[in-house]
N, C-alpha and C positions, 0 to 999 in steps of 0.2 A: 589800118584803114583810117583814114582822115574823117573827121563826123560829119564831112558835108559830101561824100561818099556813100553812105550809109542808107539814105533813101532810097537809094539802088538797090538795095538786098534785102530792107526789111521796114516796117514800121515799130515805132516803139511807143508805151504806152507807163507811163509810172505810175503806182499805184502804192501810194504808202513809199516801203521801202521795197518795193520790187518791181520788177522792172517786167513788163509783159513782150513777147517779141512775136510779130508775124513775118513772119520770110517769105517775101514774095515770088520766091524762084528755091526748085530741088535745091540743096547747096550740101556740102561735103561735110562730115563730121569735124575735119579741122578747121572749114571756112568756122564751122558757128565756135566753136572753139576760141579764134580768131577772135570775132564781134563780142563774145561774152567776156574777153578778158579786155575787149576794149571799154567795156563800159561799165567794168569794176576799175578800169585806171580812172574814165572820166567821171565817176559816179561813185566815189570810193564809201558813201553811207548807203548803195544796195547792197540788200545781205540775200534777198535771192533772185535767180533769172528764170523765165518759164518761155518755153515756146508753145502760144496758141495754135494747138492742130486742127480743130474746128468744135464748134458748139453742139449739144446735142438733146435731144429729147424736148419735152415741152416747159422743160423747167428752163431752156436753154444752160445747162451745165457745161463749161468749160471743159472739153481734152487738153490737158497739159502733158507737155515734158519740162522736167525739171532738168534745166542746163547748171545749174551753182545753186550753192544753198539745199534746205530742204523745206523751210518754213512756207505756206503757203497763205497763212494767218499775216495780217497788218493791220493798221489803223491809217486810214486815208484823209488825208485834212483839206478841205475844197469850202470858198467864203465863209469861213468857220467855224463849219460843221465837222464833226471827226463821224467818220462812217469805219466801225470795226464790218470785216469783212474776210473771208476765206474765196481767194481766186479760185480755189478747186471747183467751188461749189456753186458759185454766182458769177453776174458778167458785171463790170463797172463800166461803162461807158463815158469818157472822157470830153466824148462828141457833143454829150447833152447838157454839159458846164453850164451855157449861157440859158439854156432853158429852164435847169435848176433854179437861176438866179432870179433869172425876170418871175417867174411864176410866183413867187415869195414877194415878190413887188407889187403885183397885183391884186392882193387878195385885203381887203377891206378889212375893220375892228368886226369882232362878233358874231364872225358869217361861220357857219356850218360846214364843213369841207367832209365829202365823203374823195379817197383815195380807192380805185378800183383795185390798180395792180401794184400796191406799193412795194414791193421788192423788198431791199433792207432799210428802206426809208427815203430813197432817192429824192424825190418832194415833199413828203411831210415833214421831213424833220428841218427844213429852211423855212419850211410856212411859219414852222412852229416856233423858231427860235425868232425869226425876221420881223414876221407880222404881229396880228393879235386878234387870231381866231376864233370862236369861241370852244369848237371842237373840231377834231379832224379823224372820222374814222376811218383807219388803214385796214386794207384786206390785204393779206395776202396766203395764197393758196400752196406756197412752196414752204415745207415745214422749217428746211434749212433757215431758207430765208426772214423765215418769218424770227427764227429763233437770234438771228441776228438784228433783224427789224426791233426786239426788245429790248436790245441787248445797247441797240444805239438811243432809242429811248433816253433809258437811264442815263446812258453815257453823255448823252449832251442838255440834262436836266431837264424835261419838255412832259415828262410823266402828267402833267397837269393840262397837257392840252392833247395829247395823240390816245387816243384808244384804239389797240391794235385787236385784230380780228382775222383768227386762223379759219381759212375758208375758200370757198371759190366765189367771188362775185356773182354769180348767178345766182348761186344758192343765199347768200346773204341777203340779196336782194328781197329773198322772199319773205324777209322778217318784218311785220309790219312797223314796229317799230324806230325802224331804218327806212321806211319810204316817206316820201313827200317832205325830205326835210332840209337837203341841201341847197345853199347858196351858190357851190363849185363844187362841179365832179371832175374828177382830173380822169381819163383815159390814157397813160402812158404805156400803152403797150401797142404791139406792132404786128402787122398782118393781119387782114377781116375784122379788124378791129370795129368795123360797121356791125359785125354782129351781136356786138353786147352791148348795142345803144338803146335796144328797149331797157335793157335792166338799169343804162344810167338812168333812164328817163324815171323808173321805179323810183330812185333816189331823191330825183332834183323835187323842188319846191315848185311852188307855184310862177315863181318865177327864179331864174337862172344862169348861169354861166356851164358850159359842158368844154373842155380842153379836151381836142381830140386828135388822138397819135392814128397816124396809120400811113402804110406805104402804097406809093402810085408815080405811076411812070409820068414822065416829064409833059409828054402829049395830054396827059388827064389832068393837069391842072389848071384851072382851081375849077373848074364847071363840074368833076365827075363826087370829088366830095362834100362839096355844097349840095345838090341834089340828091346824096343818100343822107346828109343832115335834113333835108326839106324830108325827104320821102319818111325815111324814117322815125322825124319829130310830128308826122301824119298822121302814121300807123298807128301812134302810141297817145295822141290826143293834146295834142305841143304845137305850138309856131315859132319855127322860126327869127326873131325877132328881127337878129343883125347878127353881120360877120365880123366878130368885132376885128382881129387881126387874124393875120394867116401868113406862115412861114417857113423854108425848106430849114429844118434841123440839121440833116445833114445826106450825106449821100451815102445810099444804102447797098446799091448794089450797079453793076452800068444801066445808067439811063432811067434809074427806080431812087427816088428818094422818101428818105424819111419827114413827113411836115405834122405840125401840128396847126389845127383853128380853132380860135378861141369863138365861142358861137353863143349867143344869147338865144332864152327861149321862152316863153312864157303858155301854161298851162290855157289850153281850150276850154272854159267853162260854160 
């Protein structure tokens, strides 16, 4: 199969040194056969191949079949950050590169960063190395994950600026300790994502920045998530202030995309 062929039967996604596959169409045990030995000739440093069969449960864990190789453990290097990471266990998302990037870009000397869903580090660990925070505390709720979120920590020397936090955002939220102190809450996570905006709100300061992930179809944009930003920075004693930017991340599913807006807020007193 020639590699400008290739988009016909599958997408492909490298991660580390392995190589993820979605096959867009049933295909024959020899077709993938085929495609994996084609991309051990043109990729002769993958040492394994997996095919993505779909995501599952709330931790979104990966179904794989292992086509070559056995290892499912890598190190992922992306503006360079090294993210250790187990495909088995976690989803890496390739889509979110430039959102990684820009986010690290944005974020001021000194400012307070609470991370709701920080996965294995996905944004904190560029804030941490990029900028110059003063603290960023990571939650994450998935143990796996989080065990790997430590683990990149150490690995890209940032021990001094990340304080991770094994939990569910909600529940964290309720430590008073943790409210009313952030400068940016990051919301990287996807679907009803409108529902844990009172608990960012716990977090944010008196005044704010709130990065908010969620998905919505092409017809609802930008009027239907600005308006649960207005309603729900309402509920919870907040204005609105400005939108700062707002942009489609990527496409999520037909006619449903993934966006994030960056939204300024400041506390009703």
């Amino acid at each position: 199969m020639k590699k400008e062929e290739r988009k016909n039967f599958y997408t492909l996604q490298i991660i580390g040194d392995i190589a993820l596959l979605k096959f867009k169409d049933k295909l024959s045990e020899e077709k993938k056969i085929e495609i994996v030995n084609d991309i051990k000739k043109w990729m002769p440093r993958i040492k394994t191949v997996c095919e993505l069969e779909r995501i599952e449960g709330e931790f979104r864990k990966p179904k794989l079949k292992i086509l070559f190789g056995n290892d499912t453990k890598t190190i992922h290097k992306e503006h360079g950050i090294l993210y250790k990471i187990d495909i088995s266990d976690v989803m890496f998302s390739k889509g979110n590169l430039y959102e990684r990037k820009r986010l690290a870009n944005l974020v001021k000397e000194n400012e307070i960063i609470v991370d709701m869903f920080a996965g294995i580090g996905y944004f904190s660990l560029g804030i941490a190395k990029y900028a110059k925070p003063k603290t960023i505390y990571a939650i994450e709720k998935n143990p796996k994950a989080f065990e790997l979120l430590k683990k990149n920590i150490e690995l890209n020397k940032v021990k001094d600026k990340i304080i991770p936090i094994l939990g569910d955002c909600r529940e964290v939220a309720k430590q008073k300790e943790l409210q009313n102190i952030a400068n940016r809450v990051i919301m990287g996570y996807l679907k009803n994502t409108q529902e844990f905006l009172p608990y960012a709100f716990l977090f944010l300061g008196n005044e704010g920045v709130l990065h908010f992930h969620n998905t919505y179809k092409k017809e609802e944009l930008w009027h239907k998530p600005v308006e649960e930003l207005k309603d729900y920075a309402t509920k919870n004693n907040y204005k609105l202030e400005e939108v700062i930017d707002k942009r489609i991340v990527k496409s999520y599913s037909p006619k449903v995309f993934h966006v994030v807006i960056d939204a300024k807020f400041s506390k009703i007193v």
